[in-house]
MIKOL-847221 format. One record per residue (C-alpha): residue number from 0; chain; x, y, z. Coordinates in nm, 4 decimals. Each point is the difference from the previous one (the first is absolute). Layout:
// MIKOL-847221
<NUM, 'A', <X, Y, Z>>;
...
***
This chain:
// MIKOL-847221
<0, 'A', <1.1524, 0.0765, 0.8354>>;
<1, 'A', <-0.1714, -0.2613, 0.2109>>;
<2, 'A', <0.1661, -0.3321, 0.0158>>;
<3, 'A', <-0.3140, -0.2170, -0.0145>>;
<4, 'A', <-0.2834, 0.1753, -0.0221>>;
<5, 'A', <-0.3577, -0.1705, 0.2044>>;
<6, 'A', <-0.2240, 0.1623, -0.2875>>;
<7, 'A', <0.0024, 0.1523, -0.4018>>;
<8, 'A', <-0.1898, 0.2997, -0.0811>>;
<9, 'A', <-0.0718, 0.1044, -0.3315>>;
<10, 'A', <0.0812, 0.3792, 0.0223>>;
<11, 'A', <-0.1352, 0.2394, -0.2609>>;
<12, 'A', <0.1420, 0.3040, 0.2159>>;
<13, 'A', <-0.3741, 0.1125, 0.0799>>;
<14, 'A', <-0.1416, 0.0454, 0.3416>>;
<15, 'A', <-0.1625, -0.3035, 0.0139>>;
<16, 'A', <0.2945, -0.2315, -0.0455>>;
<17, 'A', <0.2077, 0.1959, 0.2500>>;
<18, 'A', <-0.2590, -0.0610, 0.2413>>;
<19, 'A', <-0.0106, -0.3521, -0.0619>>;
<20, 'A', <0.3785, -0.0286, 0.0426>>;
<21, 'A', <-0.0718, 0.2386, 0.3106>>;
<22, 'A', <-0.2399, -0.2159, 0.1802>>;
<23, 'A', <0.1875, -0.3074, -0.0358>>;
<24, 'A', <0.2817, 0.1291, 0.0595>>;
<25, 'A', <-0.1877, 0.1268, 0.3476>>;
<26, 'A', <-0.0397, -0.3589, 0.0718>>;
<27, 'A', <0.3442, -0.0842, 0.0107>>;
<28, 'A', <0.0288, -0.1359, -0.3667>>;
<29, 'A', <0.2759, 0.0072, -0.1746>>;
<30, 'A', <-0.1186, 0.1665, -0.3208>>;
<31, 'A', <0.1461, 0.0703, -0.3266>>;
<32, 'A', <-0.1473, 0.2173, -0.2487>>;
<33, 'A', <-0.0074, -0.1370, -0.3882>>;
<34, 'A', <-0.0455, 0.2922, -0.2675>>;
<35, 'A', <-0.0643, -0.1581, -0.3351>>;
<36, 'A', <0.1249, 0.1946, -0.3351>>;
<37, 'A', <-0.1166, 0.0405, -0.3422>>;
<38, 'A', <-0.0674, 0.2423, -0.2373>>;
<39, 'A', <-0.3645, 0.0338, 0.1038>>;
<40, 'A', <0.0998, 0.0904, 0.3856>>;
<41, 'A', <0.2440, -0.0027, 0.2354>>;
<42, 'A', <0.3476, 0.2400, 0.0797>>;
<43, 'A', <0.2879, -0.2042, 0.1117>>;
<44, 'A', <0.1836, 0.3221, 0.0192>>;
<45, 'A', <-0.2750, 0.1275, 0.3116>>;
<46, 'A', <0.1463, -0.2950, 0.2216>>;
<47, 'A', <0.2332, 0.1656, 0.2037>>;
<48, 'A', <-0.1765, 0.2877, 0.0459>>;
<49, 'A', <-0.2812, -0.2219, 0.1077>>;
<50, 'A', <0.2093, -0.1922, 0.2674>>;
<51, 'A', <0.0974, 0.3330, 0.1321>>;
<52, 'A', <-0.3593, 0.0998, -0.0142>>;
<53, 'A', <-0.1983, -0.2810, 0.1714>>;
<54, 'A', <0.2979, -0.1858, 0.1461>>;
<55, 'A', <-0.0733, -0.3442, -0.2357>>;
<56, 'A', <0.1723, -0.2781, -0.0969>>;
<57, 'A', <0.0129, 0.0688, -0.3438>>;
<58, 'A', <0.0800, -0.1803, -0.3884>>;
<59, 'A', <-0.1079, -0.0314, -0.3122>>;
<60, 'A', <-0.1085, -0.2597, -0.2476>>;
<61, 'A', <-0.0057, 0.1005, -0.3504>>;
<62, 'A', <-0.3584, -0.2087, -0.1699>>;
<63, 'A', <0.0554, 0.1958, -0.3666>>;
<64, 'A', <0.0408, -0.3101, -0.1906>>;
<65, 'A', <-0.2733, -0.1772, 0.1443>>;
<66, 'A', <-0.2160, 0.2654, 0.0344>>;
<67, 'A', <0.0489, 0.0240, -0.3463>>;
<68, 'A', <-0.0896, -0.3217, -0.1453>>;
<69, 'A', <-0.3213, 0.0237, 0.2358>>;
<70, 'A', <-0.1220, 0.3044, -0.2355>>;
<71, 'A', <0.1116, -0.2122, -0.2687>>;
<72, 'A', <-0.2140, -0.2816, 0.0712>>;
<73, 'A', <-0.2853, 0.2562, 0.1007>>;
<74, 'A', <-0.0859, -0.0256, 0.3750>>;
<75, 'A', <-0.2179, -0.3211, 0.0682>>;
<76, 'A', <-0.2403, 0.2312, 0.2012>>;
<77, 'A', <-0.0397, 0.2316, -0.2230>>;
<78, 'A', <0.1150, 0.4206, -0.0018>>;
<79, 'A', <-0.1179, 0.2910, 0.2347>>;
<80, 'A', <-0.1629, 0.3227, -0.1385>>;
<81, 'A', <0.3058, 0.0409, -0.1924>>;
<82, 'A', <0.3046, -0.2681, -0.0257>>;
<83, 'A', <0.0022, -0.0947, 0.3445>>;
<84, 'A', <0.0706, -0.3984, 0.1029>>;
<85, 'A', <-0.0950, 0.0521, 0.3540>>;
<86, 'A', <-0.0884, -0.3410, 0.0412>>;
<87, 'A', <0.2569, -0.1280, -0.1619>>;
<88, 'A', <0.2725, 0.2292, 0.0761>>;
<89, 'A', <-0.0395, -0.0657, 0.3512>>;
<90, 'A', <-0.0263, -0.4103, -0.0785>>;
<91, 'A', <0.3411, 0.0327, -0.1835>>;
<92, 'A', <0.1397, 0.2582, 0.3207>>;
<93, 'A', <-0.0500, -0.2572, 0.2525>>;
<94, 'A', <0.1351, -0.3129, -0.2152>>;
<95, 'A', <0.3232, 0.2232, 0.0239>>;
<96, 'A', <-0.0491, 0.0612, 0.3498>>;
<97, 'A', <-0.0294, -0.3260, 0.1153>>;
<98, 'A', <0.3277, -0.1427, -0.2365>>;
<99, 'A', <0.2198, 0.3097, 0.1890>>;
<100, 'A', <-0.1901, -0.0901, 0.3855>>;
<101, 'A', <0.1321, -0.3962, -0.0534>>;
<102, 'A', <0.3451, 0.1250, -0.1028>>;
<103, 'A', <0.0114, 0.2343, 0.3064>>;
<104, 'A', <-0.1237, -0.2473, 0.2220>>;
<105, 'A', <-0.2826, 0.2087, 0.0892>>;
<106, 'A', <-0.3248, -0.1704, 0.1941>>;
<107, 'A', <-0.2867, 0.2121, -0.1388>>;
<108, 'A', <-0.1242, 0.2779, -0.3128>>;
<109, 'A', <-0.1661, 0.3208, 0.0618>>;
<110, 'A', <-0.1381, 0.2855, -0.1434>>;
<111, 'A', <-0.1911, 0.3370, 0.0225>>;
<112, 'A', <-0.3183, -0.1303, -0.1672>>;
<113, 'A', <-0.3279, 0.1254, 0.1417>>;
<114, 'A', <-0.3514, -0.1355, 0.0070>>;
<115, 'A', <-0.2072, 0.1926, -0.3060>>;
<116, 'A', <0.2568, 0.2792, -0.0790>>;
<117, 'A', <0.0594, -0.0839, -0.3358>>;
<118, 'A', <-0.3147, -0.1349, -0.2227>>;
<119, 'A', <0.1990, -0.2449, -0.1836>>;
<120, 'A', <0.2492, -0.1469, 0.1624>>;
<121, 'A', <-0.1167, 0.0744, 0.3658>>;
<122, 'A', <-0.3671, -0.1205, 0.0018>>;
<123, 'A', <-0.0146, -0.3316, 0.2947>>;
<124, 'A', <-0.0587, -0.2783, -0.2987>>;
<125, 'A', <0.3345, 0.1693, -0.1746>>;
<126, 'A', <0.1893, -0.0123, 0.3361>>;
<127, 'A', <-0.0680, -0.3469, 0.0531>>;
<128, 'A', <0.0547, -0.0816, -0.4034>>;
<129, 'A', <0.3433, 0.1715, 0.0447>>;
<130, 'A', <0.1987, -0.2213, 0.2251>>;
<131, 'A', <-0.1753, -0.2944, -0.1824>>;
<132, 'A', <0.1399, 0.0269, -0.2786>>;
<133, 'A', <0.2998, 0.1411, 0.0496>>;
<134, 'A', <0.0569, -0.3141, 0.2480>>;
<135, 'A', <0.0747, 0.2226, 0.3034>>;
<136, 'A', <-0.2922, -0.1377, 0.1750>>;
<137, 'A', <0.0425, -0.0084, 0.4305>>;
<138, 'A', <0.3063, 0.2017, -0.0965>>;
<139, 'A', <-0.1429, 0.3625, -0.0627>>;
<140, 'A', <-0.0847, 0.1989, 0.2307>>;
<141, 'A', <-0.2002, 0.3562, -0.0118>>;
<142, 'A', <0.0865, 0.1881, 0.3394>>;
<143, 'A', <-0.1950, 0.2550, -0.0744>>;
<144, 'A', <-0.3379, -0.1655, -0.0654>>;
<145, 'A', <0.0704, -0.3308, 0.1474>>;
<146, 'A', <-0.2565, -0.0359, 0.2929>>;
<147, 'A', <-0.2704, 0.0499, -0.3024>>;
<148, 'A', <0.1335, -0.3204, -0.2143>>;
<149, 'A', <0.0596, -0.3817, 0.1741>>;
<150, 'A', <0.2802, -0.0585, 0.2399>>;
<151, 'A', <0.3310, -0.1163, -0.1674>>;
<152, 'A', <0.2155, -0.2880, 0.1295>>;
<153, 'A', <0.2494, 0.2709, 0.0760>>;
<154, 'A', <-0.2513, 0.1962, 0.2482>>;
<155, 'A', <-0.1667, -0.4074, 0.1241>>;
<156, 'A', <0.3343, -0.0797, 0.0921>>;
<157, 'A', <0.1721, 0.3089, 0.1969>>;
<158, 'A', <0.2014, 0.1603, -0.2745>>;
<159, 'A', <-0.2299, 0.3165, -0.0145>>;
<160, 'A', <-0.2075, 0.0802, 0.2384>>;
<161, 'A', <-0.3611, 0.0712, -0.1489>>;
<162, 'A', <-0.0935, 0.1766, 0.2578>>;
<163, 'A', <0.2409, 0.3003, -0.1085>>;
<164, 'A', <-0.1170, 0.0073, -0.3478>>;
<165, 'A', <-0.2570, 0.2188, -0.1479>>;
<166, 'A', <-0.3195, 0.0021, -0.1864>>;
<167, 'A', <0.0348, 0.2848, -0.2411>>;
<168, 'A', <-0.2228, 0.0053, -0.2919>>;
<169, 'A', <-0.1321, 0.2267, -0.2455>>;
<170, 'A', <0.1582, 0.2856, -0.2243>>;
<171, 'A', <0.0683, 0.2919, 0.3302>>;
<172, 'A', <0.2862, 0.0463, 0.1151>>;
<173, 'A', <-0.1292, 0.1202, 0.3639>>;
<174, 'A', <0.1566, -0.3350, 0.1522>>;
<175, 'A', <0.3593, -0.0020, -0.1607>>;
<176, 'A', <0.0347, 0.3744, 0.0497>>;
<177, 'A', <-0.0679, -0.0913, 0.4110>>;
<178, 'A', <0.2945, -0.2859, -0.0463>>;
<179, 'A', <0.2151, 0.1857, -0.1412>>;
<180, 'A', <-0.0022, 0.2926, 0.2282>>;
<181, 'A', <0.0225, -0.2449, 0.2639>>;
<182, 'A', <0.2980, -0.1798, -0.1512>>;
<183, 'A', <0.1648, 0.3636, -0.0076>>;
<184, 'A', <0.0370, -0.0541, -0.4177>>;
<185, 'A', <0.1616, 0.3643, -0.0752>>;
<186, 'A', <-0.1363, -0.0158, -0.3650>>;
<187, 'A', <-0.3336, -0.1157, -0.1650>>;
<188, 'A', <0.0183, -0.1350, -0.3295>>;
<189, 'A', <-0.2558, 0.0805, -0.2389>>;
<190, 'A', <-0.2513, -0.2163, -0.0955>>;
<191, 'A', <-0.0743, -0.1708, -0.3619>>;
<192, 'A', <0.2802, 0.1120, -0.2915>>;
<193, 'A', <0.1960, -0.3601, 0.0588>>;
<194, 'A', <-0.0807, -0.1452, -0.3162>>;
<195, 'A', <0.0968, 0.1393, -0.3183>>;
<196, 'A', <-0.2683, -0.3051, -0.2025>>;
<197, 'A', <-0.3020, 0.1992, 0.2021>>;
<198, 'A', <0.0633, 0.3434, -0.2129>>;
<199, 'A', <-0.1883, 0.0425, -0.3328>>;
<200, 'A', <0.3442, 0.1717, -0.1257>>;
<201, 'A', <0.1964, -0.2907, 0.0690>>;
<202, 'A', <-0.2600, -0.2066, -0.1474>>;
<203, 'A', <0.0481, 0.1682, -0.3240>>;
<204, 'A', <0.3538, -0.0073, 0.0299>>;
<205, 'A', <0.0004, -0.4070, 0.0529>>;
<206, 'A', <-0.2434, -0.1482, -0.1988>>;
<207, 'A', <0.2091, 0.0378, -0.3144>>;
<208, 'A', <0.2978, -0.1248, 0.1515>>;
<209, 'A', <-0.2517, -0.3391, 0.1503>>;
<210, 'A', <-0.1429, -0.0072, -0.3837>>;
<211, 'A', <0.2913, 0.0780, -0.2209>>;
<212, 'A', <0.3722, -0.1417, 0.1617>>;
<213, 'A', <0.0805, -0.3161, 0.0363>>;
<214, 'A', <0.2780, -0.1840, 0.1944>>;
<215, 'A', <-0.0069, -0.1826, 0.3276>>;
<216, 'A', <-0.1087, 0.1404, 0.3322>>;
<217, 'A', <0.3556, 0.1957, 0.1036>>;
<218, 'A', <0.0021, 0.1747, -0.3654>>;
<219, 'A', <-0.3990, 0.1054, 0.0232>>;
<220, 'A', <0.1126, 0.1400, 0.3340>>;
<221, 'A', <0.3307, 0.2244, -0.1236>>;
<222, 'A', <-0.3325, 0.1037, -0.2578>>;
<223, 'A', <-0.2162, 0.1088, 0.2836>>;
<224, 'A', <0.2799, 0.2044, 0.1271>>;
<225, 'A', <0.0317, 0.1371, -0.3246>>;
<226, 'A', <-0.3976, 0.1242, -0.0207>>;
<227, 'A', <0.0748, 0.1673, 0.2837>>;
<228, 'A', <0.2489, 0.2641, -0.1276>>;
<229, 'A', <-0.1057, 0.3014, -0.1913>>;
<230, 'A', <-0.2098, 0.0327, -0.2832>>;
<231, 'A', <-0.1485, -0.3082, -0.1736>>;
<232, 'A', <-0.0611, -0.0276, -0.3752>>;
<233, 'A', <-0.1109, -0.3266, -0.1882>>;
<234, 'A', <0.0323, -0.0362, -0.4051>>;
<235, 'A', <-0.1504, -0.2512, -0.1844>>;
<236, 'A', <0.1616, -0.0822, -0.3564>>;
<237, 'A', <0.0071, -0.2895, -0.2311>>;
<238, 'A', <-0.1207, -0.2315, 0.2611>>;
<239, 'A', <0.1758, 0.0753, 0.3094>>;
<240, 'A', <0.0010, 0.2251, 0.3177>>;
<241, 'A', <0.2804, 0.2721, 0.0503>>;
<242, 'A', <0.0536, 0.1585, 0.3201>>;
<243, 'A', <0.1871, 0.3202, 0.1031>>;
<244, 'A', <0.0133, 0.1708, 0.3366>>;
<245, 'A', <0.0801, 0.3260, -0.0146>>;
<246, 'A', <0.1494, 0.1716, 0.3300>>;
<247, 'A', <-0.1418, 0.3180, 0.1743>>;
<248, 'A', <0.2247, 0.1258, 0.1725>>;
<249, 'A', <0.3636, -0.1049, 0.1819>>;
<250, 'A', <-0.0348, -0.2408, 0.2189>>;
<251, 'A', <-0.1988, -0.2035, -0.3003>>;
<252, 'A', <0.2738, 0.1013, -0.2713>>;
<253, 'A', <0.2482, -0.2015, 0.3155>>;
<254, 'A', <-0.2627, -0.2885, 0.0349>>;
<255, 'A', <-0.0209, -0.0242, -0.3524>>;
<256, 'A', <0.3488, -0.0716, -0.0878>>;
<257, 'A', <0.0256, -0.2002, 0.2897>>;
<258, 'A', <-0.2592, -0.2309, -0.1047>>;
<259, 'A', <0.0813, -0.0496, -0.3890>>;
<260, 'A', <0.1046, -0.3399, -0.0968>>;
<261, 'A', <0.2895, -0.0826, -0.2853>>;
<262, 'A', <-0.2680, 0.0258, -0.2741>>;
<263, 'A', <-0.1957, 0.2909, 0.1412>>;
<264, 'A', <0.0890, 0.3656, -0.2025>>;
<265, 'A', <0.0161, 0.2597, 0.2278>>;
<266, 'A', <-0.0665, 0.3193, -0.1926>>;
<267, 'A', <0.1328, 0.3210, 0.0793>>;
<268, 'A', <0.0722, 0.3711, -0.1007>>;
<269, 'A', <0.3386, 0.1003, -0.1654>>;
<270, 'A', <0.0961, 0.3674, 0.1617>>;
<271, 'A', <-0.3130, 0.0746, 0.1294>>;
<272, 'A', <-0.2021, -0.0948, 0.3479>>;
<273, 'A', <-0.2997, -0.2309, -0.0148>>;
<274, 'A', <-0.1300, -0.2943, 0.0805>>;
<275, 'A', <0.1175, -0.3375, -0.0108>>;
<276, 'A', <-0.1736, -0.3159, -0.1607>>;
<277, 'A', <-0.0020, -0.3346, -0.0432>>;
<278, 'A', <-0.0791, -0.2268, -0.2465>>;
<279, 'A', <-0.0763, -0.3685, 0.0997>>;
<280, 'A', <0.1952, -0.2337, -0.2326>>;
<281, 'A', <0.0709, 0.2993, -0.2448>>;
<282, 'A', <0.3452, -0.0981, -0.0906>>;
<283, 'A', <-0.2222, -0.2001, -0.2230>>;
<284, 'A', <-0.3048, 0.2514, -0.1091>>;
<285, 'A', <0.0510, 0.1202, -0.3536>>;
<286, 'A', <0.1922, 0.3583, -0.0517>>;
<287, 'A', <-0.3471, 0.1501, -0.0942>>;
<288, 'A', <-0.1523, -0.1324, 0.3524>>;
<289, 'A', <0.2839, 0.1382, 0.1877>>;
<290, 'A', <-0.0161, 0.3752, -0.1794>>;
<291, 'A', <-0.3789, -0.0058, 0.0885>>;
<292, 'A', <0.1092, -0.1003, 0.3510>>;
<293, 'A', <0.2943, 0.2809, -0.0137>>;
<294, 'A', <-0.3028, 0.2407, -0.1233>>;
<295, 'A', <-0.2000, -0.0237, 0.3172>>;
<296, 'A', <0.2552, -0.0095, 0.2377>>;
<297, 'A', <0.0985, 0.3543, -0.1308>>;
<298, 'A', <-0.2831, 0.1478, -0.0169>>;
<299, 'A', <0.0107, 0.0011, 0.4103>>;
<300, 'A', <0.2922, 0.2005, -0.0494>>;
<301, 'A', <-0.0794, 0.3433, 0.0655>>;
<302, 'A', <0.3225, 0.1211, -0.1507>>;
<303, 'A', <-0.0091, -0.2117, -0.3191>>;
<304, 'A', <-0.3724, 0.1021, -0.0574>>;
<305, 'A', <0.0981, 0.3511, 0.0516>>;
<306, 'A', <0.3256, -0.0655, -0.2768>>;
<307, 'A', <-0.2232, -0.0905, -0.2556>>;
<308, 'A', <0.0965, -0.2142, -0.3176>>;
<309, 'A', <0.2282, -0.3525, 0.0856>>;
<310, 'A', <0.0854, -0.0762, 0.3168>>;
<311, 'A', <0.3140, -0.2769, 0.0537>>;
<312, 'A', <-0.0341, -0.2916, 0.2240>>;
<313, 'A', <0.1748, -0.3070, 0.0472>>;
<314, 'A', <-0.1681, -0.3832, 0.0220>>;
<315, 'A', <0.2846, -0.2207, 0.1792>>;
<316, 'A', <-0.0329, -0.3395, 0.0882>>;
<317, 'A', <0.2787, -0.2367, 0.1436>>;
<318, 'A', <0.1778, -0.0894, -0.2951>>;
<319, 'A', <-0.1190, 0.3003, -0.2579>>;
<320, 'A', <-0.2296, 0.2906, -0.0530>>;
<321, 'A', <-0.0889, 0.2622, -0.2782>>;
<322, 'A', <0.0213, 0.4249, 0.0033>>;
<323, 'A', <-0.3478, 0.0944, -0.0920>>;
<324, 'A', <-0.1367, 0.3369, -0.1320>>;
<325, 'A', <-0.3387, 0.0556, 0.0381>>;
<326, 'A', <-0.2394, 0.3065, 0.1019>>;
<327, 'A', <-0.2177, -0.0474, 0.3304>>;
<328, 'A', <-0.3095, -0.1374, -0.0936>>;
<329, 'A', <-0.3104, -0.0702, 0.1973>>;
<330, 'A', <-0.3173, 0.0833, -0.1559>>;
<331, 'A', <-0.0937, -0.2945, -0.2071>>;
<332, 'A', <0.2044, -0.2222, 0.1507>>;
<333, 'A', <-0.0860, -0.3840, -0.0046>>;
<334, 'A', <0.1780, -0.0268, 0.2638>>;
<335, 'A', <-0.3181, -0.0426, 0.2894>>;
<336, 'A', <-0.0235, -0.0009, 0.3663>>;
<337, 'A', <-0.2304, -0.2835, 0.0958>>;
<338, 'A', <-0.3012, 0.1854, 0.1704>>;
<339, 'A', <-0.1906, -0.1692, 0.3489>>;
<340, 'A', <-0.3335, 0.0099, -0.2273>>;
<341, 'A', <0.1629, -0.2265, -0.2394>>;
<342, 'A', <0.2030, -0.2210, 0.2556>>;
<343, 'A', <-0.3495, -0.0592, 0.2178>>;
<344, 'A', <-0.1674, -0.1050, -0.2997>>;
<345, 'A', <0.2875, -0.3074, -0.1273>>;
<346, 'A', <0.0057, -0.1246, 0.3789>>;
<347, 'A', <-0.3987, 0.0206, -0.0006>>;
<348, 'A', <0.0230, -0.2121, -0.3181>>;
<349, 'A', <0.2543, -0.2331, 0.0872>>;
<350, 'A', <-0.1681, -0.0433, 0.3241>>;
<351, 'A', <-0.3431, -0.0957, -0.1572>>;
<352, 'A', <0.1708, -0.2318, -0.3013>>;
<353, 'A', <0.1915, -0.2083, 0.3130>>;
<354, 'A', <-0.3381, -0.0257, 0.1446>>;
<355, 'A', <-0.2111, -0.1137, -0.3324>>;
<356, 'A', <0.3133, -0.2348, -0.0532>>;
<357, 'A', <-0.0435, -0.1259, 0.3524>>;
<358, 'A', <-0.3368, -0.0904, -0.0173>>;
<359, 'A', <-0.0107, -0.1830, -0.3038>>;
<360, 'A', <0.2712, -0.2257, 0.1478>>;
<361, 'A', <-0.2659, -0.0790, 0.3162>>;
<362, 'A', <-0.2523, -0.0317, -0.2382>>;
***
């Protein structure tokens, strides 16, 4: 790791922030590469293949909690297509940025942005909103599309040299593909995927979680990680939102029982193979919730289906649990995955209510 790094560059592990790094680097920078986490994007666990990869500086910021309580608060310019912040997201990224560049003693921000890539968060008024408001103005710097946008003091005063900065802009790839070859990069990441909050499944998945849970910014975050394992099934009753996540295979049966809390129930087979779930909070769901919940997780048993009749599983929680006996049940559940259709239409209409309410208070 570099002792005091010249420059911070937000690095998403795409081509275009590995070129940034690149190019400065090329310069004679001292660069270090900042990979923010949350359970929306990021892999802390690609960094050191990474540093082998491309040869970076390389760490990692985790942003869950505050990412969080951004959703919470609804993004001040507005959602994507789906439940994108762009705007905001990359406001909040570069607040973070700069706080970790002052600790490190570092002179300048940069990142892989270029001129009209992305329609939201990419367009020239949104690049020079950006830095505005995330007070990183005359500190960011774009390598990639720099000689398009005004000269920052770091490029006036002989910290970068302009002159060996580019002008990409648009949505080809022509130009990186050229840099990268000629940087030797032996693989090509690729593009879009990076964002979990751009995919209409994900959307479906989160909503409820943005709607329905409360708690402060690092619990809504351990709830996003949640959405994003296995099945998801919402219940309403009496008043109040249940939620159960069902796993599909292994590796979300491991995640699963890794991620349950001391008043989460995970629920699983007795003597037979299956799936395993969890119930948020269900050490305190009623015994008639919890068979229901016990119901559906075995009917993605194969084996118990196949049994016929009652099927055995087991709710356990931290300090307690009960043996249930239920048959696998399905059909008729009220147990309901939330659907994009019906996600698309609450934002639409929370979206238009926060604008009606907005312009009666200029009125």
């Amino acid at each position: 790791m570099i002792a005091s790094p010249d420059v911070i560059v937000l690095f998403s592990g795409g081509l275009d922030s590995i070129l940034a790094a690149r190019v400065l680097e090329e310069q004679g920078l001292r660069v270090r590469c900042l990979h923010c986490v949350s359970p929306f994007f990021g892999d802390a666990a690609a960094l050191p293949r990474w540093k082998r990869l491309h040869g970076l500086d390389i760490v990692s910021l985790d942003v869950s909690a505050d990412f969080a309580a951004l959703l919470r608060r609804r993004p001040g310019h507005g959602f994507g297509k789906v439940m994108n912040p762009c705007v905001d997201c990359k406001i909040l990224l570069l607040r973070h940025a700069r706080l970790y560049m002052e600790s490190v003693g570092a002179r300048l921000l940069a990142t892989g942005e270029v001129l009209g890539q992305r329609p939201m968060s990419q367009r020239r008024d949104t690049l020079h909103l950006i830095p505005r408001e995330a007070e990183v103005d005359g500190l960011l710097l774009r390598p990639l599309c720099a000689r398009l946008l005004p000269p920052i003091p770091a490029e006036e005063n002989g910290l970068v040299d302009r002159s060996r900065l580019l002008g990409i802009s648009g949505r080809g790839r022509g130009e990186q593909l050229a840099l990268a070859a000629r940087f030797g990069l032996r693989e090509i990441p690729t593009p879009g995927g990076g964002c979990r909050l751009t995919e209409r499944e994900n959307a479906r998945r989160y909503w409820p979680v943005l709607t329905h849970c409360a708690g402060d910014g690092e619990a809504l975050a351990r709830d996003f990680a949640l959405a994003n394992l296995g099945r998801q099934f919402w219940r309403h009753l009496d008043g109040r939102q249940y939620w159960l996540a069902v796993g599909r295979n292994n590796a979300d049966n491991k995640r699963l029982a890794a991620a349950a809390g001391p008043e989460d129930a995970l629920i699983s087979l007795t003597g037979l193979p299956g799936p395993l779930s969890l119930a948020r909070a269900g050490a305190a769901w009623p015994r008639a919730l919890l068979e229901e919940a016990a119901a559906l997780t075995a009917s993605y048993a194969p084996k118990a289906v196949a049994a016929g009749g009652l099927v055995l599983l087991r709710a356990a929680w931290r300090d307690g649990g009960l043996d249930l006996a239920v048959p696998p049940q399905r059909a008729g559940t009220l147990w309901l995955e939330p659907s994009w259709e019906d996600v698309r239409t609450e934002i639409r209409k929370e979206a238009r209510l926060r604008r009606e309410a907005q312009a009666r208070v200029d009125a």
